[in-house]
C-alpha positions as CSV (number, residue, x, y, z in Angstrom):
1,X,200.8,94.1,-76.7
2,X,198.3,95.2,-74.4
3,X,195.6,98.1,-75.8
4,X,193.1,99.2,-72.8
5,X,191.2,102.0,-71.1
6,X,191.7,103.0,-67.6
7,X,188.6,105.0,-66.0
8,X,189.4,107.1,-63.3
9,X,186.6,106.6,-60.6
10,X,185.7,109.5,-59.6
11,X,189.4,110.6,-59.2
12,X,190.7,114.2,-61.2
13,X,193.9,112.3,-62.1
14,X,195.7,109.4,-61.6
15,X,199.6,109.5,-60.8
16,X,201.6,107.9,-63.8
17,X,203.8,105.7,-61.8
18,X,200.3,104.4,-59.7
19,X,198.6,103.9,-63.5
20,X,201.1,101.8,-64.9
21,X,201.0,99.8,-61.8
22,X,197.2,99.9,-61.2
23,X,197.1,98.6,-65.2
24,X,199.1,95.6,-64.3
25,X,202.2,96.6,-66.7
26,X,204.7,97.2,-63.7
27,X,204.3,94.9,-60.9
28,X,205.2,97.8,-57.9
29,X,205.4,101.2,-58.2
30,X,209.2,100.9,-58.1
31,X,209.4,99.3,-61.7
32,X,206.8,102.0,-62.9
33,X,209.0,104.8,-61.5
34,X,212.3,103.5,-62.8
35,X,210.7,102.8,-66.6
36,X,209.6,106.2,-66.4
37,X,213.2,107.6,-65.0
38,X,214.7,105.8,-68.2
39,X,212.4,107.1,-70.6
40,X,210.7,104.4,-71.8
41,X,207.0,105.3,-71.0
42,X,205.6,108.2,-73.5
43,X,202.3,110.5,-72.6
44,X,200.7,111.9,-75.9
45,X,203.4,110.7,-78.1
46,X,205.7,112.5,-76.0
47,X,208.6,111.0,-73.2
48,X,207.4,111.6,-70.1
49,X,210.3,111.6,-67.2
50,X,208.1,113.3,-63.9
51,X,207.0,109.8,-62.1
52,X,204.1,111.2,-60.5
53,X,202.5,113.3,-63.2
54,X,199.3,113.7,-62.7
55,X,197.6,112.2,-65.3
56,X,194.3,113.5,-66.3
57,X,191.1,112.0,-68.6
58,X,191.9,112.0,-72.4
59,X,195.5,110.9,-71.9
60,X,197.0,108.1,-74.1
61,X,200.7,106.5,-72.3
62,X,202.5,104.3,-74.0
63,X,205.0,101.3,-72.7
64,X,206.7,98.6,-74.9
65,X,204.0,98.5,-77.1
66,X,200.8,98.9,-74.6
67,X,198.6,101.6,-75.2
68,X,196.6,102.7,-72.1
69,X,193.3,105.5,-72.9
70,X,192.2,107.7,-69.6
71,X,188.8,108.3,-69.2
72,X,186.8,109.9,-67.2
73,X,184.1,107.1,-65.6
74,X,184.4,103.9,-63.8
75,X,185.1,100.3,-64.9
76,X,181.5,98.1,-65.1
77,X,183.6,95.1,-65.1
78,X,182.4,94.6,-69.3
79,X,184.8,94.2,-72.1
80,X,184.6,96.7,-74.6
């Protein structure tokens, strides 16, 4: 179980199928997009079925147990 925050750079939003692969919990974006197509990945507590949703700071996704936090920012490369 994997519990982690994802900054988003300087970008708006981040696709869901590119975050789960940019997190390192799908190793292409194919696996991210066919987890999502399936139902297993949940945005807000919520299933989340569009692949490429744009998602935004304040976010919270979910996948077999792994909790990923959006936020606005960028990664110094420190653990919390």
């Amino acid at each position: 179980m994997m519990r982690a925050t994802v900054y988003l750079e300087g970008q708006e939003y981040i696709a869901l199928c590119d975050l789960l692969k940019l997190s390192g919990l799908a190793e292409s974006g194919g696996q991210a997009k066919s987890w999502i197509a399936a139902g297993l990945v949940c945005r807000n507590g919520a299933v989340e079925l569009r692949k490429t949703a744009k998602i935004r700071s304040g976010e919270i996704i979910e996948f077999d147990g792994n909790l990923l936090e959006v936020a606005d920012g960028f990664d110094n490369g420190y653990a919390a």
